[in-house]
C-alpha positions as CSV (number, residue, x, y, z in Angstrom):
1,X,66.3,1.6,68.7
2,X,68.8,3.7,67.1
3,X,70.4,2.8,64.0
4,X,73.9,2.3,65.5
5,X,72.2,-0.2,66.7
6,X,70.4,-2.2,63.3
7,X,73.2,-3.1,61.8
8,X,72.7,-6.3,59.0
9,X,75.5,-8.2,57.7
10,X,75.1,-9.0,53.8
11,X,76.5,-11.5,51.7
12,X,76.2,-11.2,48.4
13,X,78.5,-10.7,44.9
14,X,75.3,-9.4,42.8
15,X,75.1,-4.9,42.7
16,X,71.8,-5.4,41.8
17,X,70.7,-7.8,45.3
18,X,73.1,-5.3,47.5
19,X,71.8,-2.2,46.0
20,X,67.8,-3.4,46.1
21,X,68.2,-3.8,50.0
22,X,70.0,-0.6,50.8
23,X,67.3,1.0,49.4
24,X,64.4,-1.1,50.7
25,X,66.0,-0.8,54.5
26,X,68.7,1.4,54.1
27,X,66.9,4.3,56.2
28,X,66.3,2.0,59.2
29,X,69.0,-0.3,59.2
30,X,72.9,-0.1,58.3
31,X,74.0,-2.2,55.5
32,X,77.4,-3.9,56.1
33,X,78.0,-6.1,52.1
34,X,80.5,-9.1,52.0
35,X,81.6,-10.1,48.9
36,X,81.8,-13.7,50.7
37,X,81.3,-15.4,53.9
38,X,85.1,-15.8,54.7
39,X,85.8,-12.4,54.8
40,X,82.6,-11.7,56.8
41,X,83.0,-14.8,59.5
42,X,86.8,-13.5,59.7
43,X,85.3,-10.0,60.8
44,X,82.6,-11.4,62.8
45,X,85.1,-13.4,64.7
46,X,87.6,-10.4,65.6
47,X,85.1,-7.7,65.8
48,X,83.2,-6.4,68.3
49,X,80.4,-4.8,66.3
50,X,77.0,-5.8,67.3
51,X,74.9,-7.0,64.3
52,X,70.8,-7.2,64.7
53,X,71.1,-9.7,61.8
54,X,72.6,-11.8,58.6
55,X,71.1,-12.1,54.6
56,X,73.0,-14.3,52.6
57,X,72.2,-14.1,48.3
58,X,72.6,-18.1,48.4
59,X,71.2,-21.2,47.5
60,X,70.7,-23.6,50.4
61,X,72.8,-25.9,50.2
62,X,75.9,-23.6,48.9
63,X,78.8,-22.3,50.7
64,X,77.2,-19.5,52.0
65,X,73.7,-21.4,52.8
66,X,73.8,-23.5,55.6
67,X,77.2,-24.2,55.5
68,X,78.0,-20.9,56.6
69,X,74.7,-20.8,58.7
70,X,76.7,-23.7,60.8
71,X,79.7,-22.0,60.8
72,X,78.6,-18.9,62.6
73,X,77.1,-21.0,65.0
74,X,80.5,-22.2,65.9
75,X,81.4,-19.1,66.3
76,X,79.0,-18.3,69.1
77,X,76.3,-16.2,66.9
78,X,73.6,-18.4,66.3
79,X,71.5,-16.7,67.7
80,X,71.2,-14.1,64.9
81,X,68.6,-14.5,62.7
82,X,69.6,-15.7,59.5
83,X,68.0,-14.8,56.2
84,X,68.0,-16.3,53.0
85,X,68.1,-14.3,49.9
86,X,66.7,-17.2,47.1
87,X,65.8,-17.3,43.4
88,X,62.8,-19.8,44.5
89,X,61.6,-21.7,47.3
90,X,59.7,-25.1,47.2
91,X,57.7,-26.6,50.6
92,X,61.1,-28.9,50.7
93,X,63.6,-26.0,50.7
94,X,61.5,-24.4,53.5
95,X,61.5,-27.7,55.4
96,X,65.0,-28.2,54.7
97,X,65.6,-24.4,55.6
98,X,63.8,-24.8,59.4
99,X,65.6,-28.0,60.5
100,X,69.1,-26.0,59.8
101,X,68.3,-23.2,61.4
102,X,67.6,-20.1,58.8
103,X,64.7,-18.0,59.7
104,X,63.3,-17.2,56.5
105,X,63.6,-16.8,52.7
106,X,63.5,-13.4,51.0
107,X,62.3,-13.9,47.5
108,X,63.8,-12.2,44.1
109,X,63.1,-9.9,42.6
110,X,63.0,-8.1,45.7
111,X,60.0,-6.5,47.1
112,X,61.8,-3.4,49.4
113,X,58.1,-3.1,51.0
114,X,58.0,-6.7,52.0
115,X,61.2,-7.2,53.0
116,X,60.9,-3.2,55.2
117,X,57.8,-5.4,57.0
118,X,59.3,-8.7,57.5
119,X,63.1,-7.1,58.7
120,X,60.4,-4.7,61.4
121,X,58.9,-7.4,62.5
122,X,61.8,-9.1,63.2
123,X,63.0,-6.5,65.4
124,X,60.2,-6.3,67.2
125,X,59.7,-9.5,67.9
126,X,62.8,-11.6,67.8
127,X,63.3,-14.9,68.5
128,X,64.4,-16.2,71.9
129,X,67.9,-15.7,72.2
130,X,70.0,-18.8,73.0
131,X,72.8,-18.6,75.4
132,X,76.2,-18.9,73.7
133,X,76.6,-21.5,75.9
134,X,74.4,-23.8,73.8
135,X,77.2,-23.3,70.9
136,X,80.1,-24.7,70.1
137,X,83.0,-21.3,69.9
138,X,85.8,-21.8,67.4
139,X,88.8,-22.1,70.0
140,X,91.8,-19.6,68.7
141,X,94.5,-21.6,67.6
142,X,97.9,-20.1,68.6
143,X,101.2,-21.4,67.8
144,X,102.9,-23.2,70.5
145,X,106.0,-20.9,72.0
146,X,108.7,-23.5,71.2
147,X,107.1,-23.6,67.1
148,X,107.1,-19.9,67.4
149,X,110.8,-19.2,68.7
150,X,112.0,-22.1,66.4
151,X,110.4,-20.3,63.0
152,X,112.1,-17.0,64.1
153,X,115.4,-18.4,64.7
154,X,115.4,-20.4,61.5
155,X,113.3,-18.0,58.9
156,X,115.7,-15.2,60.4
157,X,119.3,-16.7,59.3
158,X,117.6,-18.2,56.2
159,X,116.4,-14.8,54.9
160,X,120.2,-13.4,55.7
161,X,121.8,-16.2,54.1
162,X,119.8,-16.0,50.6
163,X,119.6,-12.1,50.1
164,X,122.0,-12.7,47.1
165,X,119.5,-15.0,45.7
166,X,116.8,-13.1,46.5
167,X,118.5,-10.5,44.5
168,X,119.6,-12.5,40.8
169,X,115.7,-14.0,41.5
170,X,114.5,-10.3,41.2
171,X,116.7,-9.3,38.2
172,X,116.2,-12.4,36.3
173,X,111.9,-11.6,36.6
174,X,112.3,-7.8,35.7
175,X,114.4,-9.0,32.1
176,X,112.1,-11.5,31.2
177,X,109.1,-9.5,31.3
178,X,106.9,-6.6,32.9
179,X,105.5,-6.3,36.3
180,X,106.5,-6.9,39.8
181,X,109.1,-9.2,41.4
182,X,106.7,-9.9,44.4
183,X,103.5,-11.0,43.9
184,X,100.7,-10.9,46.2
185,X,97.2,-12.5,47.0
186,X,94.8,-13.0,49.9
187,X,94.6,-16.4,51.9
188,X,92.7,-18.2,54.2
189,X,95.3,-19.2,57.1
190,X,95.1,-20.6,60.5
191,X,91.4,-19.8,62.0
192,X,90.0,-19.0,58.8
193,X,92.2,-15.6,59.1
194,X,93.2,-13.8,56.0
195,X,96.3,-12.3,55.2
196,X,98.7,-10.9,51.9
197,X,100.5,-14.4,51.1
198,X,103.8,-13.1,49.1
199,X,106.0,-15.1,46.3
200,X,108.2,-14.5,43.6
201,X,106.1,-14.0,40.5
202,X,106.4,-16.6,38.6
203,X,103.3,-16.2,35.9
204,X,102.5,-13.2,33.4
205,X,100.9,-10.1,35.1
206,X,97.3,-10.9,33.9
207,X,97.6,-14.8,35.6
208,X,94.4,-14.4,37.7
209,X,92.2,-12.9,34.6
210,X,93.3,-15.8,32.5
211,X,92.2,-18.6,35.6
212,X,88.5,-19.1,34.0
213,X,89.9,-20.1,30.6
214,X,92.3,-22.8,31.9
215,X,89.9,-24.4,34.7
216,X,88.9,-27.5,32.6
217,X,92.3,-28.6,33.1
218,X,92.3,-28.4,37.0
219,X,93.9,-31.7,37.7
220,X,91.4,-31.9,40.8
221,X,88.5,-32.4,38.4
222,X,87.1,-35.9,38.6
223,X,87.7,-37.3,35.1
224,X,84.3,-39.5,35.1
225,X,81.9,-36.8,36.3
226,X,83.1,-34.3,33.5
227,X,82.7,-37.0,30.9
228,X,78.6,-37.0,32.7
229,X,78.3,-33.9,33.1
230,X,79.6,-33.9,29.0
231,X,77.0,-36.5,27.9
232,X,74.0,-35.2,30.0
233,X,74.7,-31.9,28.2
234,X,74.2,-33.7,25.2
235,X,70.9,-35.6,26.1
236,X,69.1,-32.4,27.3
237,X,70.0,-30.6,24.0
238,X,68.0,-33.2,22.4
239,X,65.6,-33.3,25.1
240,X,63.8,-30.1,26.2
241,X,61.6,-31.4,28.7
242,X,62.1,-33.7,32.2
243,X,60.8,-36.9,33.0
244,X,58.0,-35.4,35.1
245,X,56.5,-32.8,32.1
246,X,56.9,-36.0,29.8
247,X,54.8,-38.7,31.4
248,X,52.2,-35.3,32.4
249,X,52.0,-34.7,28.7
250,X,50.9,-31.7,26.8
251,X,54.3,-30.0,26.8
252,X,56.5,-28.4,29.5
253,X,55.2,-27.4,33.4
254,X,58.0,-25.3,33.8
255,X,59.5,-23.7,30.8
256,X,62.4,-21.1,30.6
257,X,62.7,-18.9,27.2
258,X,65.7,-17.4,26.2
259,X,66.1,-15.5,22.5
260,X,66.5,-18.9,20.6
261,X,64.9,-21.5,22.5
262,X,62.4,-23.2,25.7
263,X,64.4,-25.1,28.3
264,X,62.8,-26.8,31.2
265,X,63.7,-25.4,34.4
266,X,64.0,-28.6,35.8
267,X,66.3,-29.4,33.5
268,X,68.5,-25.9,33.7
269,X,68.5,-26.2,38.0
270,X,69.6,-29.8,38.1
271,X,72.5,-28.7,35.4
272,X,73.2,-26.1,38.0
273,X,73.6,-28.3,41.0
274,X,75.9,-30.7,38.9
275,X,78.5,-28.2,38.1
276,X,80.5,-27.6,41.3
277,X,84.6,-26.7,40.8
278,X,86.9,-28.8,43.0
279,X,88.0,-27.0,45.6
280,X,91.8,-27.0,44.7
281,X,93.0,-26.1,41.4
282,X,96.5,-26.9,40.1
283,X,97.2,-27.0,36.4
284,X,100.0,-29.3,34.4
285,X,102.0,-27.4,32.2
286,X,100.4,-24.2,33.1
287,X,100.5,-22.1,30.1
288,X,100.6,-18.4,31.9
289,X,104.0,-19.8,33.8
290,X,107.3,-17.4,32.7
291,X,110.3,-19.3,31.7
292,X,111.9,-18.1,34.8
293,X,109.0,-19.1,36.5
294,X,109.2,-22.5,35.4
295,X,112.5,-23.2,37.2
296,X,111.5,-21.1,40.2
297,X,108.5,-23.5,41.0
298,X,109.9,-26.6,40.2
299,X,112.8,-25.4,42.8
300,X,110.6,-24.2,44.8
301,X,112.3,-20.9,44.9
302,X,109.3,-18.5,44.3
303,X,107.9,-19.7,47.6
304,X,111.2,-17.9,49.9
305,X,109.2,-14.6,50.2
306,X,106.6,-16.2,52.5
307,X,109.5,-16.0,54.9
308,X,108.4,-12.4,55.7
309,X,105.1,-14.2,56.4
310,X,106.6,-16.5,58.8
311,X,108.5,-13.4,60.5
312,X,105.3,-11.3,60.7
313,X,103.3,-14.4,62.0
314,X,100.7,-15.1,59.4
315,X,102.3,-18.6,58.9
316,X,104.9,-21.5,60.2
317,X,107.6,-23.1,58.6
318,X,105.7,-26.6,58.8
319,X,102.1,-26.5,58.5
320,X,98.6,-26.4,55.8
321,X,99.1,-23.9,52.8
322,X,96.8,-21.2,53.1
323,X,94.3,-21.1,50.8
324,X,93.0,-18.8,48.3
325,X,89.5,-17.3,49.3
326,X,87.9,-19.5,46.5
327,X,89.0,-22.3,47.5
328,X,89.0,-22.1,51.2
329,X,85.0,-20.6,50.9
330,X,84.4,-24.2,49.9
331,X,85.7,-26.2,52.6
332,X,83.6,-25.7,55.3
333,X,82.1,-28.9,56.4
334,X,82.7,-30.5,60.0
335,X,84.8,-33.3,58.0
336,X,87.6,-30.7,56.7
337,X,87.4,-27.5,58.6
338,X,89.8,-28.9,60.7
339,X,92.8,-28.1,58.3
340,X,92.2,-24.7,59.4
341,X,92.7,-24.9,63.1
342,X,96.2,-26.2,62.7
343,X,99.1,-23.4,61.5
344,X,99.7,-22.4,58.1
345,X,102.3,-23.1,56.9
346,X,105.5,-22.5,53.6
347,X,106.1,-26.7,53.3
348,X,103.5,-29.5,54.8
349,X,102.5,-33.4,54.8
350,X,101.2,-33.1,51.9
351,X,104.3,-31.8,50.1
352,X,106.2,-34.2,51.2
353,X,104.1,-37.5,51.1
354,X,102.9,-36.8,47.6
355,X,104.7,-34.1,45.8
356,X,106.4,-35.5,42.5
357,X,104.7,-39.2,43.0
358,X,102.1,-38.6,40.5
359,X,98.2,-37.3,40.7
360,X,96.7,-36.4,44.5
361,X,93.0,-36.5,44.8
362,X,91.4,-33.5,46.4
363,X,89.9,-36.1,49.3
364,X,93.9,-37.5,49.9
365,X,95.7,-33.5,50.2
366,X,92.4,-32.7,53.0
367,X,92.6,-35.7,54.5
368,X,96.5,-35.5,54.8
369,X,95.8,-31.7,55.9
370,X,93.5,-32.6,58.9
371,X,96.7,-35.6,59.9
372,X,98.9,-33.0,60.5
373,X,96.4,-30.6,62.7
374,X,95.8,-34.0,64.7
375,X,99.6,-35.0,65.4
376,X,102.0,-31.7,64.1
377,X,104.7,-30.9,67.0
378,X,108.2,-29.4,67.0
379,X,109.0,-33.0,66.3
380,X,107.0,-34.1,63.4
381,X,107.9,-30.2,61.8
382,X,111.9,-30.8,61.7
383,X,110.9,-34.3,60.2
384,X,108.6,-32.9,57.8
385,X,111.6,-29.7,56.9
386,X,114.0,-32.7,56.2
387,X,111.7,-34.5,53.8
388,X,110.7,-31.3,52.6
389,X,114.7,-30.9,51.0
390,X,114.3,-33.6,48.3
391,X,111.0,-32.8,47.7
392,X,112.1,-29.1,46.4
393,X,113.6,-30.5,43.1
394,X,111.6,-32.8,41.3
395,X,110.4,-33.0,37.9
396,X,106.6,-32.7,37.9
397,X,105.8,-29.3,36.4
398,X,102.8,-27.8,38.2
């Protein structure tokens, strides 16, 4: 078998992971690296390159362990064998691992011998492929031709009518500070497609370096479990060692050292699992927001470019906003997915239901997402448009 042929799909953020593999495999097998498994589902479902198999850099039961293990199967390719690139294994991880479905854990630090024998063997001996059949294919979702024809009719006289505004918008952002009048980012639309979402910049240039600073006052952070996750940060500064290395006596089973101090690992991983982000973040008072940028959200006028979107196709009128990749990476369980197979869209259910009337729990805004992909027609979208015109001014700053 050639290596046209051997082609592996990798997901992974860390150089050092990426660049350990290419050179363990990289003469036998073609290495094709995801930064994350949106963009790489989103290529696997609209290309028709053949893959041998997938390696994820994950934990097991993180966005790009089983859940995107599942996923692919919905997407007809569960048959390929699907790797798990781990930090540690215990006999419960590989039980756990089976009964979803991954074929086997590569260890770090990587041993590029090893992993050359086990990736061989592999080819040589696969494992019986399934028919498709035996999977559940995400159906395409297409926009219904009436929804279609309406959004071009509409976003078309719209744009026309507000190209003076467009124009004092774009003036007034150039005076008040540097940078573009546009502003664009990638998001996670209809099928789980990605495209360049566009919008009046309304925040300082640097906005997105700035996010990591400002995320402890997401408003989708559950009050309760930060105050836990603050006072269990205080109890394991006092105490070094778990329950289990405690009542075993003689000092820790499984210590961690660092410059200054020993840490239980135990301790360390089950800090780990406890500090997962929402998966929407919206900040009050958002400090990187430009004066003019102020009035343009609370109007809602820095959302009128997405109008091109709507002419170009990426989105509806009425429909779920697209999400940014870090968000949308993290909704991919059976219970919200659904959001995605209904259009994207510039106003929503959510918008209108709850917009202005105080806080909205990141369970209420999926839950009102998956509503609309259950009952949205040409109907319910000129409803939801009518509500949306109240909705545009109103006095929560976010």
């Amino acid at each position: 078998m050639n290596k046209e042929n051997k082609k592996i799909a990798l997901i992974s953020k860390d150089p050092k992971v990426i660049d350990a593999i290419e050179k363990a495999v990289g003469d036998t097998f073609e290495i094709n690296a995801f930064t994350n498994g949106i963009i790489f589902y989103n290529q696997l479902s609209t290309s028709s390159d053949e893959l041998c198999m997938i390696l994820s850099d994950s934990s097991l039961l993180d966005v790009h362990g089983v859940a995107l293990k599942n996923t692919i199967e919905k997407l007809g390719f569960g048959h390929l064998p699907f790797f798990m690139v781990v930090d540690k294994a215990t006999p419960t991880d590989i039980i756990n691992a089976i009964s979803s479905g991954v074929t086997d854990f590569i260890l770090k630090p990587i041993n590029g011998k090893q992993l050359k024998t086990r990736l061989d063997f592999q080819m040589k001996h696969p494992s019986p492929k399934k028919k498709n059949l035996e999977y559940t294919a995400l159906k395409e979702s297409k926009t219904p031709f009436i929804k279609r024809l309406f959004d071009i009719v509409v976003c078309s006289f719209i744009l026309l009518a507000l190209l003076p505004l467009f124009l004092i918008v774009a003036i007034l952002i150039k005076l008040e500070s540097r940078g573009p009048v546009f502003y664009y980012s990638y998001r996670v639309g209809t099928g789980y497609n990605i495209f360049k979402f566009y919008k009046f910049r309304s925040m300082d240039p640097d906005a997105d370096a700035k996010l990591q600073q400002l995320k402890h006052l997401n408003q989708y952070n559950d009050p309760e479990e930060e105050e836990e996750e603050k006072q269990s940060e205080v109890v394991n500064e006092v105490k070094e060692l778990c329950e289990f290395c405690e009542q075993a006596g003689g000092g820790c089973l499984q210590p961690l050292y660092d410059d200054n101090k020993m840490v239980c690992e135990k301790i360390l991983m089950a800090k780990k699992d406890s500090n997962k982000d929402a998966a929407f973040i919206k900040i009050k008072d958002d400090p990187r927001v430009t004066r003019i940028g102020k009035f343009i959200r609370n109007t809602s006028i820095d959302e009128l470019p997405q109008l091109w979107n709507v002419l170009r196709g990426d989105m509806s009128l009425v429909g779920n906003r697209p999400l940014p990749l870090y968000e949308a990476e993290k909704i991919t369980t059976d219970k919200y997915s659904l959001r995605f197979l209904g259009p994207a869209g510039i106003t929503g259910l959510w918008q209108v239901e709850k917009r202005g009337r105080g806080a909205m729990s990141e369970e209420e805004r999926l839950s009102l997402d998956n509503d609309y992909v259950k009952n949205f027609s040409i109907w319910f979208d000129i409803k939801i448009l009518l509500r949306t015109i109240p909705a545009l001014f109103q006095s929560e700053n976010v």
